[in-house]
C-alpha positions in Angstrom: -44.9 151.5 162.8 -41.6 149.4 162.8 -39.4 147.3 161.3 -41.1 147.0 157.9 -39.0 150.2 157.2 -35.9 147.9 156.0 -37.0 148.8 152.7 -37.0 151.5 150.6 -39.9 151.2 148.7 -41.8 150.4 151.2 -40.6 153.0 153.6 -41.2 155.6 150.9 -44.5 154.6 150.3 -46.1 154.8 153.8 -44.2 158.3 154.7 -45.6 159.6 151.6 -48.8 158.3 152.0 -48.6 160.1 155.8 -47.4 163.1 154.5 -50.4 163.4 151.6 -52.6 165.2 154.2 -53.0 162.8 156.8 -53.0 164.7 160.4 -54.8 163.7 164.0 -58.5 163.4 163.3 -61.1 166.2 165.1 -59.9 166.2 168.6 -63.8 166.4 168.9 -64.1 162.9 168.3 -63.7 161.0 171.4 -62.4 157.7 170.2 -59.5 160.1 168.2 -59.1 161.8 171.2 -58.7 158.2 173.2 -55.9 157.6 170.6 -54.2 160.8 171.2 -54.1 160.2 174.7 -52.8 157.1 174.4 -50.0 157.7 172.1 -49.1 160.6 174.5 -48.8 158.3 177.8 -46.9 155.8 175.5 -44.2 158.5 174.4 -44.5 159.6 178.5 -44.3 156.2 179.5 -40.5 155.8 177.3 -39.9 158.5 179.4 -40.2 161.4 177.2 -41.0 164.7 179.3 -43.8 166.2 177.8 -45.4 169.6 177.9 -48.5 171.5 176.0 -47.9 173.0 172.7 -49.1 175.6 170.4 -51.8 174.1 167.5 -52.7 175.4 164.3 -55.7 177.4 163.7 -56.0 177.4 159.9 -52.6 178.6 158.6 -52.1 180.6 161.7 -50.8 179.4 165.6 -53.2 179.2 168.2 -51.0 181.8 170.1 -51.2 185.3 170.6 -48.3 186.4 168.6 -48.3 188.3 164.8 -46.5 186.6 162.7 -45.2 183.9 164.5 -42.4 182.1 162.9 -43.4 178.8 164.3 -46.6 178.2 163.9 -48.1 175.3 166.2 -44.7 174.1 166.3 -43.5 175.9 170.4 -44.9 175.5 173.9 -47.5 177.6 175.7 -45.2 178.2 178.3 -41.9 180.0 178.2 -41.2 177.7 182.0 -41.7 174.8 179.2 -38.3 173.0 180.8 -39.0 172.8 183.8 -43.0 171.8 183.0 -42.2 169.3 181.0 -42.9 165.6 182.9 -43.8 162.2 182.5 -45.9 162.4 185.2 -49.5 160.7 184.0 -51.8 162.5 185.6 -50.7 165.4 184.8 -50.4 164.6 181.3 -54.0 163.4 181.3 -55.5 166.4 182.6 -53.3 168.4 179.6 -54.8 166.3 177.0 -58.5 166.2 178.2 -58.3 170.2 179.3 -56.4 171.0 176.0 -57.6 168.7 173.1 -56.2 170.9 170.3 -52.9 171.0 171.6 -49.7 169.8 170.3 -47.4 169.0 172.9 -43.4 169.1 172.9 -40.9 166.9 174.5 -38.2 168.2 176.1 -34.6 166.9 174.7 -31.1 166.5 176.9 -33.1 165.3 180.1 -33.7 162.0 179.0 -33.6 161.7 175.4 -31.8 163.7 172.2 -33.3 164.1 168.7 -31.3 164.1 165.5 -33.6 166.0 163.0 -32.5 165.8 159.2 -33.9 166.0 155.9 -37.2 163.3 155.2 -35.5 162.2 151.6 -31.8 161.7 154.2 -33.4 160.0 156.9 -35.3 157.4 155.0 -31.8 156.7 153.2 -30.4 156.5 156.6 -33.1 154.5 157.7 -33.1 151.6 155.3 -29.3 151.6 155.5 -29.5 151.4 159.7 -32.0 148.5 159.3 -30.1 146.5 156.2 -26.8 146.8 158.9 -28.6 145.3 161.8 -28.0 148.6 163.9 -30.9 149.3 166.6 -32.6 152.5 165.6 -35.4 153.9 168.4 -38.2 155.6 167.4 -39.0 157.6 164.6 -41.3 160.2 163.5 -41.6 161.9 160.4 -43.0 165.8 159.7 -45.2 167.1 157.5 -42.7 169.8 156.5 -40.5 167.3 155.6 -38.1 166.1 158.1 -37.4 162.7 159.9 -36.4 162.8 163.6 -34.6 160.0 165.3 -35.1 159.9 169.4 -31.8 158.9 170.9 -30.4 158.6 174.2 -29.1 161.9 175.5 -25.4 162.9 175.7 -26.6 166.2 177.6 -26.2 165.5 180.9 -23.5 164.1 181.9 -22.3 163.6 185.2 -19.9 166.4 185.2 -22.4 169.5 184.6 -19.4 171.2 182.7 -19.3 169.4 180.2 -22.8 168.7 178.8 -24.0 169.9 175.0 -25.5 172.5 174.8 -28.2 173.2 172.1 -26.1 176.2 170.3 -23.7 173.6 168.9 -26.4 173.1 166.0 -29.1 175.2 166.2 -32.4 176.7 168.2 -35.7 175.6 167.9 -36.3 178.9 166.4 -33.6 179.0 163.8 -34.2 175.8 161.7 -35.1 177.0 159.0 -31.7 178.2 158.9 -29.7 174.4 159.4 -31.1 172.5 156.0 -28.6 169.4 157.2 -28.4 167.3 160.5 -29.5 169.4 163.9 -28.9 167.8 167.6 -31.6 168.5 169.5 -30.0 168.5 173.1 -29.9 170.6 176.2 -32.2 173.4 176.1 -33.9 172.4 172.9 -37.3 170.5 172.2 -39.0 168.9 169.1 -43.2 167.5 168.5 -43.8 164.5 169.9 -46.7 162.5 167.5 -49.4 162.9 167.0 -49.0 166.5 166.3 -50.7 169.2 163.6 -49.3 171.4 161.3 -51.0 174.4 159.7 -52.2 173.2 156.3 -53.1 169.7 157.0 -49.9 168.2 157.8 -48.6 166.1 160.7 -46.2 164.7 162.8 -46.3 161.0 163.0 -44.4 157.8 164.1 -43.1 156.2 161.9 -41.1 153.7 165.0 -43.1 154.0 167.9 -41.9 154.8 171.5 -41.8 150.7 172.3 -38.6 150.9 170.1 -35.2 151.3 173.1 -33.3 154.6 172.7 -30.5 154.1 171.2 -26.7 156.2 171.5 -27.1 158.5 169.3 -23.2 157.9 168.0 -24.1 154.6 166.4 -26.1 157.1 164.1 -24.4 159.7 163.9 -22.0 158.6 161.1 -24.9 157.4 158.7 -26.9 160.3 159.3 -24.1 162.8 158.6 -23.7 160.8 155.6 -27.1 160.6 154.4 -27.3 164.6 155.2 -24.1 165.4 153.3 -25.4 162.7 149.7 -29.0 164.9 149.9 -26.9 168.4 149.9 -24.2 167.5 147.3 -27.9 166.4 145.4 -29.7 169.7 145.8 -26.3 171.9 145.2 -24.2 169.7 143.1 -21.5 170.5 144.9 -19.2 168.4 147.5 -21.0 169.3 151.0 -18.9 168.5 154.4 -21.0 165.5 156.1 -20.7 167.2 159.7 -23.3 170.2 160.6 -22.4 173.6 160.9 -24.2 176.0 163.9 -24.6 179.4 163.1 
């Protein structure tokens, strides 16, 4: 869970060794269920606002709707931004009432997310670490994606002006944005430890001990890790910066 990422091979090896099927253990177990907890107040502690989450059941979401498109991957609650805390307690009481739930953090309060490609972001990763740049923490997906927890750039002191979610994507639309999308105001992401439907997982692969960093002195090695995996899977010339739609 750290700096051991500076190299490839060894980066490599441990995400996809995570993403071979390991997931949270039975939330019946109390001593997994100790762990949960605890990596939840750690996330809440780095001051990540935190609120309940959908979880799967089987292939399906624990939710009520057919056919969701995001399965265990949305909050319970549609007042989900204005839930979302750091508050202990509260948090507590969410883990021991709810222990299948996923849980969400909230981004452009505290924190951003930059969310790209797993084969981009462990480029990006190793090249971050060989350049001596600080990188926060960072999880990986079971459905394949690396997502880097940055300081936010949403909430500025001049309301006006903050960034809003649209300039990349919804949470409800990724599928849809294959490159680099800024998780910002009025978005949200997993926070570990987190199930997927069909055994997979969201895990850290930097804990939340790691300092948020601005997310421009990643920006430009992200964008360029994004753009080297697209040219790769097109084979054609692909503009580094993301496009919303």
């Amino acid at each position: 869970m750290s700096a051991g990422f500076g190299r490839r091979t060894s980066a490599q090896g441990r995400v996809s060794q995570w993403l071979r099927g390991r997931r949270p253990k039975d939330p019946a177990d109390p001593v997994a269920d100790a762990g949960r907890e605890a990596l939840l107040l750690a996330a809440a502690g780095a001051g990540l606002p935190l609120a309940p989450a959908a979880h799967p059941v089987g292939y399906r979401c624990s939710c009520d709707r057919v056919g969701c498109p995001t399965p265990a991957r949305h909050p319970v609650s549609f007042a989900w931004q204005t839930q979302s805390t750091t508050d202990r307690a509260q948090i507590e009481r969410w883990a021991r009432h709810q222990p299948q739930a996923n849980f969400i953090t909230a981004t452009g309060m505290v924190h951003d997310v930059l969310d790209v490609p797993l084969e981009a972001g462990e480029q990006a990763l190793e090249r971050l670490l060989d350049a001596g740049i600080e990188v926060g923490p960072v999880a990986v997906t079971g459905d394949g994606r690396m997502l880097f927890f940055t300081l936010t750039r949403g909430t500025p002191e001049d309301e006006d002006e903050w960034w809003p979610c649209e300039l990349d994507c919804h949470p409800e639309t990724m599928d849809e944005h294959p490159g680099l999308r800024w998780h910002c105001r009025g978005s949200y992401v997993l926070v570990p430890p987190a199930a997927l439907p069909g055994d997979a997982a969201v895990v850290w692969v930097r804990g939340p001990e790691f300092a948020l960093p601005d997310p421009l002195t990643l920006l430009e090695t992200l964008t360029d890790a994004c753009a080297r995996y697209a040219d790769d899977q097109t084979g054609e010339p692909v503009a580094a910066w993301p496009h919303g739609g």
